[in-house]
KEKE-3310 file (N, C-alpha, C; in steps of 0.2 Angstrom, whole numbers, plus 5000, padded with zeros to 4 digits):
npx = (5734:5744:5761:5772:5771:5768:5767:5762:5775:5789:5802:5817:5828:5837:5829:5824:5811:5809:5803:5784:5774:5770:5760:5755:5751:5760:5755:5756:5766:5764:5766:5772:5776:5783:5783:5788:5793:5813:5818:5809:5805:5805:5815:5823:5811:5811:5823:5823:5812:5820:5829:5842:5841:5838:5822:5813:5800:5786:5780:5785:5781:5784:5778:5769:5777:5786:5798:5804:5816:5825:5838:5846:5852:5845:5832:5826:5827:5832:5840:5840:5851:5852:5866:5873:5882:5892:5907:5922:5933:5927:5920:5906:5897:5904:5899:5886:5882:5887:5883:5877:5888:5896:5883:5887:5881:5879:5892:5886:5873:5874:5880:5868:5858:5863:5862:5849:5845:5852:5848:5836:5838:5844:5858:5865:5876:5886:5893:5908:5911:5918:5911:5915:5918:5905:5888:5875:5865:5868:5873:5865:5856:5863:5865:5850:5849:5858:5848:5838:5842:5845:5832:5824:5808:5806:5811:5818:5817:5829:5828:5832:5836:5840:5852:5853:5850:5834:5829:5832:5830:5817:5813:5820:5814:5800:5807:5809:5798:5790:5799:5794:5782:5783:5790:5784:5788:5788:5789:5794:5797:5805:5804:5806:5800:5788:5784:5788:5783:5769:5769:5773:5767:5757:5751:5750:5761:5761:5771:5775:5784:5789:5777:5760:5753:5745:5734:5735:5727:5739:5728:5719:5726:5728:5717:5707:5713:5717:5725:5729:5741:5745:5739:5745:5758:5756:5756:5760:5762:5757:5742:5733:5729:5718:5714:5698:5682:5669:5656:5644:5634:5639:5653:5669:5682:5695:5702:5696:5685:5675:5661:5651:5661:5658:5644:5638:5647:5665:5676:5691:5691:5699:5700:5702:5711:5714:5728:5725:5711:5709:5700:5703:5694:5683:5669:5658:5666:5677:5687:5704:5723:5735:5753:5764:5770:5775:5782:5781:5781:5771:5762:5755:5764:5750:5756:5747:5736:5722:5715:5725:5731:5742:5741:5743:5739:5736:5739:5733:5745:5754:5752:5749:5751:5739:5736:5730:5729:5720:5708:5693:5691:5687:5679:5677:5662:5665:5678:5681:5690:5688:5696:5702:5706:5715:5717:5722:5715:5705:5688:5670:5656:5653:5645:5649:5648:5636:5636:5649:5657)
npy = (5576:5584:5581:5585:5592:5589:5601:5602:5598:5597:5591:5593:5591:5601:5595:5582:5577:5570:5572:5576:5585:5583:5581:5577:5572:5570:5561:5564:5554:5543:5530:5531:5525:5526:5520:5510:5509:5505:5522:5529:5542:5539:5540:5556:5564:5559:5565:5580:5582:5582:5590:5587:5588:5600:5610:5610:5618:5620:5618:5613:5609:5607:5602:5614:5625:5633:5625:5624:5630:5630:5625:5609:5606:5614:5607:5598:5584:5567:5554:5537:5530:5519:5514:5510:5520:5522:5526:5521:5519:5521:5517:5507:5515:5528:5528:5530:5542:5552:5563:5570:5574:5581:5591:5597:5593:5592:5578:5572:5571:5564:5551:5546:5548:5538:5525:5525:5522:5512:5501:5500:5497:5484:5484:5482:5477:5478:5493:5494:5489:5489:5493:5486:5473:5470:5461:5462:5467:5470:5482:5489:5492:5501:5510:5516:5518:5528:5536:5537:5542:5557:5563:5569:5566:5564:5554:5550:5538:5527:5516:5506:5491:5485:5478:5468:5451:5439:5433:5442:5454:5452:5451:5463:5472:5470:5474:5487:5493:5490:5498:5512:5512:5510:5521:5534:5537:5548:5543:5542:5531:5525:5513:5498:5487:5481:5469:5475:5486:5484:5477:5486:5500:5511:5521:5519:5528:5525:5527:5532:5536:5550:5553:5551:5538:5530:5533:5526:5514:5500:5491:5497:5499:5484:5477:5488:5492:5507:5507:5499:5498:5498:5486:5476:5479:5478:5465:5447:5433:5444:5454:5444:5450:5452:5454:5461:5457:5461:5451:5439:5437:5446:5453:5445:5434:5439:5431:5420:5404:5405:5408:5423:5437:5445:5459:5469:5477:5473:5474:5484:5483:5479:5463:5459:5449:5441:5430:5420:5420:5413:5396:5380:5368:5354:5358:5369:5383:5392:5389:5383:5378:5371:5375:5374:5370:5381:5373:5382:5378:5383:5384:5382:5390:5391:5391:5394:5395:5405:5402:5414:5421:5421:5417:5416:5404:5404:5389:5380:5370:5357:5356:5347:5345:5336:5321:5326:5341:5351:5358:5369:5385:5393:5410:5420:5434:5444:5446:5453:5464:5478:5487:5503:5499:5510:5519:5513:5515:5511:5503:5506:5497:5488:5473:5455:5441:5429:5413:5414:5414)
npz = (5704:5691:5689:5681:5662:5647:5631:5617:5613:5601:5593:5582:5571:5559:5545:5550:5560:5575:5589:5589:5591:5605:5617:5634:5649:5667:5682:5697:5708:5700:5689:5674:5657:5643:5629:5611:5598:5592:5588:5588:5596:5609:5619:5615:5619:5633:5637:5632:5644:5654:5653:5644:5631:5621:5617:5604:5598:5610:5627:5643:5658:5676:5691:5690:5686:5671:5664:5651:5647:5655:5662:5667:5678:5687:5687:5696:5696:5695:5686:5678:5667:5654:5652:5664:5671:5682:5692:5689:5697:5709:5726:5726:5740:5737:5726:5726:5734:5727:5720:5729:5738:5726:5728:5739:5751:5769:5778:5788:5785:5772:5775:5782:5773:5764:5772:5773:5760:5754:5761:5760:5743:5746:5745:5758:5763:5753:5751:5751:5741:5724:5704:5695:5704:5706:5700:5688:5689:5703:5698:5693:5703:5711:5703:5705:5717:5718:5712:5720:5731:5728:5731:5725:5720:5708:5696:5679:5667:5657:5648:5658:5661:5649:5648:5655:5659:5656:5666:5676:5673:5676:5688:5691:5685:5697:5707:5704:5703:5714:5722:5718:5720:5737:5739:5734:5722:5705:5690:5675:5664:5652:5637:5625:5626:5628:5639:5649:5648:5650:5663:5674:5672:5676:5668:5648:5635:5618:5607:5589:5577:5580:5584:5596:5596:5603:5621:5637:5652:5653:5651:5641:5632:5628:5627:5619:5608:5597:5585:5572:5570:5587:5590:5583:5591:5604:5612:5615:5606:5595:5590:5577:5560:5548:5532:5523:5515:5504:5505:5500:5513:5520:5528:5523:5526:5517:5500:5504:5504:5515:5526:5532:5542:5549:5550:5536:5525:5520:5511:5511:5527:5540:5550:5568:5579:5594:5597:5606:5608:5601:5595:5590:5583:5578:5573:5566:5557:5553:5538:5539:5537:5548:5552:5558:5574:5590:5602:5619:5632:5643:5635:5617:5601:5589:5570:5556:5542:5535:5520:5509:5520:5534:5552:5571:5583:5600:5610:5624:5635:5628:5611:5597:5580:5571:5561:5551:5543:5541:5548:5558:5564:5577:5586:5602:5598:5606:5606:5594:5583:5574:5561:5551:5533:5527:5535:5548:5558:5573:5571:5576:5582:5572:5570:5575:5563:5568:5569:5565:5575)
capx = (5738:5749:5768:5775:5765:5772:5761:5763:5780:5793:5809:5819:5835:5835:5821:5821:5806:5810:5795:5780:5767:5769:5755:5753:5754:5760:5750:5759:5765:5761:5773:5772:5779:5785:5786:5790:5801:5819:5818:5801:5807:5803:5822:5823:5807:5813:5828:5820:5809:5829:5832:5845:5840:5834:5815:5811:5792:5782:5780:5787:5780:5785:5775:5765:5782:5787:5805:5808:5821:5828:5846:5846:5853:5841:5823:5827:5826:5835:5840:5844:5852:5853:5871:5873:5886:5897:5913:5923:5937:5925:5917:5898:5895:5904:5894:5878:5881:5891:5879:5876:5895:5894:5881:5890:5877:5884:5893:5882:5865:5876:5880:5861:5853:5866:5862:5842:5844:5858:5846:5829:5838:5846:5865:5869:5882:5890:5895:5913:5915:5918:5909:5918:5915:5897:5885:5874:5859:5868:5875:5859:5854:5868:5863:5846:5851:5859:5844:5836:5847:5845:5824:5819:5801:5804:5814:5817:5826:5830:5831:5838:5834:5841:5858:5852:5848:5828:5826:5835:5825:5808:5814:5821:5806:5798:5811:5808:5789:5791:5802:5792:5777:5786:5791:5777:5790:5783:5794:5791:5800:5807:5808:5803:5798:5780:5781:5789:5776:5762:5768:5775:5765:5752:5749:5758:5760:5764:5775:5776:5789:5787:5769:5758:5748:5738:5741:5729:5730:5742:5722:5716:5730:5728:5710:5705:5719:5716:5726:5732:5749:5745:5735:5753:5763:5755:5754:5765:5762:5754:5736:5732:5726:5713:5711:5691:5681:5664:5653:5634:5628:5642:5662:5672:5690:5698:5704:5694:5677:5672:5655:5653:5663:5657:5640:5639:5655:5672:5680:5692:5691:5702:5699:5709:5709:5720:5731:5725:5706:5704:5699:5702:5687:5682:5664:5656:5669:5682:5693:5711:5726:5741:5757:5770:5770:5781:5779:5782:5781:5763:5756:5758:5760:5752:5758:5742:5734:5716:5715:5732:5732:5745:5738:5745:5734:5739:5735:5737:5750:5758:5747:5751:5746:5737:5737:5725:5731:5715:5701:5690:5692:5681:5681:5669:5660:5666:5686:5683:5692:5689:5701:5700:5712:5717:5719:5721:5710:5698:5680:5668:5650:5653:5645:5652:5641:5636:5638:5658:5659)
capy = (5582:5582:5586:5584:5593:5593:5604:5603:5598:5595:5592:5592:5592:5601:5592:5579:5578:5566:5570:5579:5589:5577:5584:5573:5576:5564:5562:5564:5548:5539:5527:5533:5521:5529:5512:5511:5503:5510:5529:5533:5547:5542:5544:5561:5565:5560:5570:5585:5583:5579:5597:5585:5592:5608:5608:5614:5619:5617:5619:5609:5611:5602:5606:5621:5629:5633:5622:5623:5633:5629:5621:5601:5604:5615:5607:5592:5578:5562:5551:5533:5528:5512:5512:5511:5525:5523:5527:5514:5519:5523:5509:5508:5521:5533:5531:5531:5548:5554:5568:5575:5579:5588:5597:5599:5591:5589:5572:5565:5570:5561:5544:5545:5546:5532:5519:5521:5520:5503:5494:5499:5495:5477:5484:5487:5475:5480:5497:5494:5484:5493:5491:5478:5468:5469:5460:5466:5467:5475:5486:5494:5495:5507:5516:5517:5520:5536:5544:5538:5547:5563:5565:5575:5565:5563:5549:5549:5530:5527:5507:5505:5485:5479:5475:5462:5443:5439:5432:5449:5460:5452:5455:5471:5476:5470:5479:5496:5494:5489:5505:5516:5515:5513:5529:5538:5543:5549:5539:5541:5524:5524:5506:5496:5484:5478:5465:5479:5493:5480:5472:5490:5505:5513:5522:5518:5530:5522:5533:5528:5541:5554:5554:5547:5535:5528:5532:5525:5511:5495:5485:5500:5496:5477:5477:5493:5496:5512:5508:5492:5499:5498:5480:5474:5481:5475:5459:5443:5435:5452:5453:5443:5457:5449:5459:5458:5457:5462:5443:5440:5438:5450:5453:5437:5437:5438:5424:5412:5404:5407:5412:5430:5435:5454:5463:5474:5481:5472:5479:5492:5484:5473:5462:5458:5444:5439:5425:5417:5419:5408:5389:5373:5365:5348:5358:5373:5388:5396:5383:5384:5374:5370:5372:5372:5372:5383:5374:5386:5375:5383:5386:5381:5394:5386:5394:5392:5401:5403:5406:5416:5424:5418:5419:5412:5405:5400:5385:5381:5366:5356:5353:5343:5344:5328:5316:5333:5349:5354:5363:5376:5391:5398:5414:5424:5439:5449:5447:5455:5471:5479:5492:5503:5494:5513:5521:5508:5517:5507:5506:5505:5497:5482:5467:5450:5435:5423:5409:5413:5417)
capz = (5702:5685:5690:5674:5660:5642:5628:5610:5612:5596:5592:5575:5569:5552:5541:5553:5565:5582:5591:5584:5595:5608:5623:5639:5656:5672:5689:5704:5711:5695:5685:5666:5651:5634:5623:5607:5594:5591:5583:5589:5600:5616:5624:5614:5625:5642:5637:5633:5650:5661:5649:5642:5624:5620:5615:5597:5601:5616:5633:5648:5666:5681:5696:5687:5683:5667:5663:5644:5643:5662:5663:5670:5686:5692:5689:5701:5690:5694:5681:5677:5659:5652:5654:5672:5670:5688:5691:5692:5703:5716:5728:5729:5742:5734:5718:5726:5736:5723:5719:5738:5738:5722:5730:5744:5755:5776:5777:5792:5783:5767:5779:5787:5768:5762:5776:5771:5753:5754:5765:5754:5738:5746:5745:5764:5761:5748:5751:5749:5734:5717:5703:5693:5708:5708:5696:5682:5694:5709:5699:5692:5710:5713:5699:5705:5723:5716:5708:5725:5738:5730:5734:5720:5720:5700:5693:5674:5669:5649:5648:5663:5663:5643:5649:5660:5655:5654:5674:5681:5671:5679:5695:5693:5684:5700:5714:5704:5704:5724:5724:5715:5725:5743:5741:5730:5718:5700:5688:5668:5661:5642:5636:5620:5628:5629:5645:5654:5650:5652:5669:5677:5669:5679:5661:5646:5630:5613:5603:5583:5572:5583:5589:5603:5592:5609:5629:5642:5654:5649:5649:5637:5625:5625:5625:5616:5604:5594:5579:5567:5575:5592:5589:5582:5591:5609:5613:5612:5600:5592:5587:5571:5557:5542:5526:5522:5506:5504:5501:5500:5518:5525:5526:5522:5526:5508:5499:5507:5503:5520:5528:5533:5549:5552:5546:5532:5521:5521:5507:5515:5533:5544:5556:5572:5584:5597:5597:5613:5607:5594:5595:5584:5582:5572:5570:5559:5560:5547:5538:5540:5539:5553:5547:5562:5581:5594:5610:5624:5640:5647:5629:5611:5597:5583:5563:5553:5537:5531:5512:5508:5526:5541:5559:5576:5587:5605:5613:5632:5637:5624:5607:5593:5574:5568:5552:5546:5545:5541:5553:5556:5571:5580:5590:5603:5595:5610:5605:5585:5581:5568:5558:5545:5531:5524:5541:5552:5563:5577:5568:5583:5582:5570:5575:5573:5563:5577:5566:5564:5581)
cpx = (5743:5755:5771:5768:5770:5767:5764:5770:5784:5799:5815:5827:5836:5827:5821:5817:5808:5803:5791:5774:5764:5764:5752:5754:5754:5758:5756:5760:5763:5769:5769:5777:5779:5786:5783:5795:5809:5817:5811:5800:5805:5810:5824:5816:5808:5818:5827:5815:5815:5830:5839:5849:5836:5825:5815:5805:5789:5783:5781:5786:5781:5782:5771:5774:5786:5798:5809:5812:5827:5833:5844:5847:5846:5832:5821:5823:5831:5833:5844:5844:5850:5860:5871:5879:5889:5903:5918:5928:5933:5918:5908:5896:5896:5899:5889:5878:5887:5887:5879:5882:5896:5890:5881:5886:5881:5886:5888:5875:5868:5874:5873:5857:5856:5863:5855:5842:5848:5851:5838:5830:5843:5855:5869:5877:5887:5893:5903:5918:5915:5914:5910:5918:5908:5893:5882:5868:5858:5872:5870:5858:5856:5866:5854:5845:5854:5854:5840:5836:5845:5837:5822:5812:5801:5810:5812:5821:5823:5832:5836:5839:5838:5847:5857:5848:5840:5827:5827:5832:5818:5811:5816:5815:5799:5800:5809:5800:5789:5792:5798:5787:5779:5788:5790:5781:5788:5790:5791:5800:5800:5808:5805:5802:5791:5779:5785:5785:5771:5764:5769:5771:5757:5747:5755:5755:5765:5764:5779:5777:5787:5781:5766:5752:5745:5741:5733:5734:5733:5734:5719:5720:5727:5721:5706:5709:5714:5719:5728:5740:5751:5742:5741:5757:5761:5753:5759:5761:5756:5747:5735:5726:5725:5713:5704:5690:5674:5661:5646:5631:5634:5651:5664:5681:5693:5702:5701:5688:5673:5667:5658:5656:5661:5649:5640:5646:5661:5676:5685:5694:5696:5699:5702:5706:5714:5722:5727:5715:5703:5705:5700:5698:5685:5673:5662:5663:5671:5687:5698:5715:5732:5745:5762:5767:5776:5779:5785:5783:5772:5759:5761:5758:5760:5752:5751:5742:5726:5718:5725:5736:5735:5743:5742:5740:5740:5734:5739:5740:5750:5753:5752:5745:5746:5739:5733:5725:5724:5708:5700:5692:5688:5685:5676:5669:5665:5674:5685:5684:5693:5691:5700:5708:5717:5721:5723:5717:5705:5692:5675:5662:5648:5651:5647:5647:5641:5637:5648:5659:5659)
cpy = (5580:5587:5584:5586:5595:5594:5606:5605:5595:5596:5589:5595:5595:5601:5585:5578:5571:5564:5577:5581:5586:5582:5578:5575:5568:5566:5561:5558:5541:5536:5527:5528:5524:5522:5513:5507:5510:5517:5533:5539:5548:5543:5552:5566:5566:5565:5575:5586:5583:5588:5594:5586:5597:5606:5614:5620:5618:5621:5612:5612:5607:5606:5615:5624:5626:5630:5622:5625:5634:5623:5614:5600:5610:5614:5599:5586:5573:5557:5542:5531:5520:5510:5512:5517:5526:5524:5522:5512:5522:5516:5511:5514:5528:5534:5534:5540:5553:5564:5574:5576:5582:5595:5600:5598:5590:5581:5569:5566:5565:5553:5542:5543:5540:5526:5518:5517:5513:5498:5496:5496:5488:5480:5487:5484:5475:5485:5501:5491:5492:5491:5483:5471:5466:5463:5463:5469:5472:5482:5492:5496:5500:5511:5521:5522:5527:5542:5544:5543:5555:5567:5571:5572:5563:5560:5548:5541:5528:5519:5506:5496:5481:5477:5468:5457:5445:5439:5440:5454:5461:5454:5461:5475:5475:5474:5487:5500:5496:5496:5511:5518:5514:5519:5535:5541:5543:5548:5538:5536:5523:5517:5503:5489:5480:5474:5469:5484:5491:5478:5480:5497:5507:5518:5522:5524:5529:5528:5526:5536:5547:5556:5550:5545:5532:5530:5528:5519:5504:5490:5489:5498:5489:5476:5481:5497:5501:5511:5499:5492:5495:5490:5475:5474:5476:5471:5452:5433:5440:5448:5450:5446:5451:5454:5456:5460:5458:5452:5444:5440:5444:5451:5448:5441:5434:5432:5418:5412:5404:5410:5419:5430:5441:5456:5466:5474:5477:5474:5483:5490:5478:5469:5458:5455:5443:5433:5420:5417:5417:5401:5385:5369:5357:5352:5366:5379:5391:5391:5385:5378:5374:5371:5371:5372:5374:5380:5378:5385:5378:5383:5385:5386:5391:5392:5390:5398:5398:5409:5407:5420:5420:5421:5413:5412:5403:5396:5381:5372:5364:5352:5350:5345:5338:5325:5324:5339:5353:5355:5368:5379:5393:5404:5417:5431:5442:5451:5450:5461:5472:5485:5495:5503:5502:5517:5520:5511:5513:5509:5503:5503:5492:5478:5459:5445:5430:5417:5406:5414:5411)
cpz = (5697:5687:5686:5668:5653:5635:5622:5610:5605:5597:5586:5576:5562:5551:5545:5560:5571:5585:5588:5589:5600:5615:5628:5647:5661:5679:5694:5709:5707:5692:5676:5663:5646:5630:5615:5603:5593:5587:5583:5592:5607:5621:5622:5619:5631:5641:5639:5640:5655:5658:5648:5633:5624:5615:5609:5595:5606:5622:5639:5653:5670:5688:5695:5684:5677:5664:5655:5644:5651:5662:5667:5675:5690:5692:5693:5699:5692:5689:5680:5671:5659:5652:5663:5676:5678:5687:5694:5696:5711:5718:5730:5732:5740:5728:5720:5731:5733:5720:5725:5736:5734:5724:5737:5751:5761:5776:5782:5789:5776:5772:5780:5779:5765:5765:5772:5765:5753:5756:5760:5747:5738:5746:5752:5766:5758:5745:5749:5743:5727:5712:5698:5698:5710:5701:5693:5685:5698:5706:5696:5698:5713:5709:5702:5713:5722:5714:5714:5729:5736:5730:5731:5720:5710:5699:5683:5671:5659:5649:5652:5663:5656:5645:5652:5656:5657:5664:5678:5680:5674:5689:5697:5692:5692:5705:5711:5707:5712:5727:5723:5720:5733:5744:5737:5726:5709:5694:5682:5665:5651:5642:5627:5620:5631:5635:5650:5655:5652:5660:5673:5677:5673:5671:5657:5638:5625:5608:5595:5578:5575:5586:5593:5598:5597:5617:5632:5647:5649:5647:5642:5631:5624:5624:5621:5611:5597:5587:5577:5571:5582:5593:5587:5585:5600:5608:5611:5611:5599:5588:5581:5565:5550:5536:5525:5516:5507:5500:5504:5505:5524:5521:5530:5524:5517:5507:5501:5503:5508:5520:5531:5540:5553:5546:5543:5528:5523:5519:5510:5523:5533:5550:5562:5578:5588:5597:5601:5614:5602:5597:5590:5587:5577:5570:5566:5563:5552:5545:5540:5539:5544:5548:5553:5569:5585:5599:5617:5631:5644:5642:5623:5606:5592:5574:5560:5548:5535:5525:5513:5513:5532:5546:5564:5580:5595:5610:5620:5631:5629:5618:5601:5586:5573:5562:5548:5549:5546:5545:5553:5565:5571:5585:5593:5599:5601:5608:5597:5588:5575:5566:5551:5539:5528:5531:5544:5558:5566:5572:5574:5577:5574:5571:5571:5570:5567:5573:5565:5570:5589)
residu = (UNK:UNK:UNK:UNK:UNK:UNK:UNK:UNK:UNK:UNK:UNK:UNK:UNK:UNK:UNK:UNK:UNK:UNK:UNK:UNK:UNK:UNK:UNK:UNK:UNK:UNK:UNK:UNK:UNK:UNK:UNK:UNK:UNK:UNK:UNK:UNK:UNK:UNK:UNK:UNK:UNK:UNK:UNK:UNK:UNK:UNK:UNK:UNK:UNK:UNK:UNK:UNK:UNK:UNK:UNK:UNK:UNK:UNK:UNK:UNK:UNK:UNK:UNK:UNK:UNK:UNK:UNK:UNK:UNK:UNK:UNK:UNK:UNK:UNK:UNK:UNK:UNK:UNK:UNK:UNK:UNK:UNK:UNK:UNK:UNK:UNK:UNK:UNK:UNK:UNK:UNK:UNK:UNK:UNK:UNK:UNK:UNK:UNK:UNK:UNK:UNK:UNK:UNK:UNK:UNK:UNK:UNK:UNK:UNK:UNK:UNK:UNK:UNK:UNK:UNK:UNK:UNK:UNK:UNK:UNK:UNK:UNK:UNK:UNK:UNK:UNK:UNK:UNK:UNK:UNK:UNK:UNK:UNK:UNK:UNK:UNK:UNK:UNK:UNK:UNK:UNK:UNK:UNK:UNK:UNK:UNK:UNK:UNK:UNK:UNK:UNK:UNK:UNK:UNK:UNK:UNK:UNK:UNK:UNK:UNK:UNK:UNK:UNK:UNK:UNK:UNK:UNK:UNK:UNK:UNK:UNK:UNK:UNK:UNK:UNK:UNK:UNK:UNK:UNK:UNK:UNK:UNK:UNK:UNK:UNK:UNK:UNK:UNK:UNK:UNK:UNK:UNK:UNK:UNK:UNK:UNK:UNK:UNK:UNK:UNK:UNK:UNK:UNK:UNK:UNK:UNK:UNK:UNK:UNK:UNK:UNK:UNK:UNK:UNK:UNK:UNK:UNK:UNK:UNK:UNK:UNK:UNK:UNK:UNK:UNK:UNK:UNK:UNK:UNK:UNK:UNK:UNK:UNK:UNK:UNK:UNK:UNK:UNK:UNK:UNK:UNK:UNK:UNK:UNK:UNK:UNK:UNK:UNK:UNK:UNK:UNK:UNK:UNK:UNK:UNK:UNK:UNK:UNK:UNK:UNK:UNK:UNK:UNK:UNK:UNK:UNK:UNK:UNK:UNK:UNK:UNK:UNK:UNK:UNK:UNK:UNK:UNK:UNK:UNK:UNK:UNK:UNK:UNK:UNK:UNK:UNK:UNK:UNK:UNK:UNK:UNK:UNK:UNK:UNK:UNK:UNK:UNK:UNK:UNK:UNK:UNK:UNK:UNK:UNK:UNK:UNK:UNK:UNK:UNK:UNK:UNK:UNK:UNK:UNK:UNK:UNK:UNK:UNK:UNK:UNK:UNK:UNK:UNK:UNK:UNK:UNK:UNK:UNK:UNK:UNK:UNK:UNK:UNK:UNK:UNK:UNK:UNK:UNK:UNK:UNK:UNK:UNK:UNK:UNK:UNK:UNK:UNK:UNK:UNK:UNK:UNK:UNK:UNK:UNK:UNK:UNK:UNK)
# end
């Protein structure tokens, strides 16, 4: 059942467009990811869902009822920023039922939902510190424990995780997930982030200049990317994109003297492999030459170009280029994607040459 439903929604300022026709809905008890790069419009989105911004177009429904044009405190909506927005003269417990006293909740149902929420989100000890005495971590937690305590079932959170160093953020990325489903709450996640949509996102929808250029699950993106965008945009290091040329037994990757690497037409078409499925080979393939290596500690990424095209490939534990930069790659047929180069639209039902493959 979809308890968040938003329909041919927009919002503009002026002649500038933010989000554009935006139409998705969220399942109940689901964790949704908005990702995207800066100015894409998915925090003016979350907004417009918290009713933090007014909606230009559209309709917004939460639990069948119609909220577009319904004030922020009454469509029970909890919210965590990316600032962790605490107050700093008040100690932990304060912050986190800082809301119940606003709304004037009884103190001992206040105390009874504080004790659960402390001991679910790890801070039963630390109830009387302040936040300047907490860390960067505990102090999300408080944050997070606040949009807990007050059991709307709907959690919206705007980068709550970039302040924090890389380790804090895998873990925290872990503790919310943990959270989420412990207590079935239906949680749409802003970030721009791709190993946080990918590792956390029960569905993730990529937003590019105001529209939803792909949604599905995080394997539909990384396996089935819809656009040049989204084939770019997911994956680290990011899908490598070929421009093609029409040659005698098929399409060549341009600039090379390459054998054919796809049937039919190149002209016009791209073609897009992952990083982490290509091989160096001493035997028949596509030439290339090395030019650098990142090594990474479990994987190397190696800088390469065939013809006048740069491509990263990755190769597992610590590799080395030789006395000769020069080899061929190979790739399986199953890993080609092919693009259309004016579009970048998927083009389905291309088949690979088995020879380059």
């Amino acid at each position: 059942m979809s308890v968040i439903e938003l329909v041919n929604v927009s919002k503009s300022w002026g002649g500038a467009v933010a989000v554009d026709d935006a139409t998705f809905t969220v399942e109940d008890g689901s964790f949704l990811v908005l990702l995207g790069p800066s100015g894409c419009g998915k925090s003016t989105t979350l907004r417009m869902i918290a009713g933090l911004e007014s909606v230009s177009a559209g309709t917004i429904r939460i639990a069948g009822n119609d909220v577009t044009h319904l004030p922020a405190s009454k469509r029970r909506i909890s919210m965590v920023f990316q600032s962790y927005a605490l107050f700093p003269h008040l100690d932990t417990a304060e912050n986190i039922i800082f809301g119940l006293r606003v709304r004037k909740v009884a103190a001992a149902e206040r105390r009874e939902r504080l004790n659960k929420v402390a001991d679910t989100v790890g801070l039963g000890g630390l109830l009387d510190r302040k936040p300047s005495q907490l860390s960067g971590g505990q102090r999300q937690r408080v944050a997070l424990a606040r949009a807990i305590i007050a059991e709307t079932g709907i959690c919206l959170m705007d980068e709550p995780l970039s302040n924090l160093d890389a380790k804090l953020r895998h873990d925290m990325r872990v503790e919310i997930r943990g959270l989420q489903q412990r207590l079935g709450m239906t949680v749409i996640y802003v970030t721009h982030d791709q190993a946080e949509a990918m590792s956390m996102a029960d569905k993730v929808i990529l937003l590019r200049d105001g529209r939803i250029e792909q949604e599905g699950t995080p394997e539909d993106l990384y396996d089935h990317p819809a656009t040049t965008f989204s084939a770019s945009f997911i994956g680290t290091p990011p899908m490598n994109l070929f421009d093609l040329a029409d040659g005698a037994g098929g399409a060549v990757i341009s600039e090379t003297g390459s054998g054919p690497v796809l049937d039919g037409p190149g002209q016009g078409f791209q073609l897009g492999i992952r990083p982490e499925h290509i091989r160096i080979t001493a035997g028949a393939g596509i030439a290339a030459r090395l030019l650098a290596t990142d090594y990474l500690g479990a994987d190397t990424i190696v800088s390469a170009r065939i013809g006048g095209q740069s491509l990263l490939i990755r190769m597992p534990g610590r590799f080395h280029i030789g006395d000769d930069p020069n080899v061929n790659l190979r790739w399986p047929s199953e890993a080609v994607h092919v693009f259309d180069g004016q579009t970048g639209n998927r083009v389905n039902g291309r088949r690979a040459v088995d020879h380059a493959a």
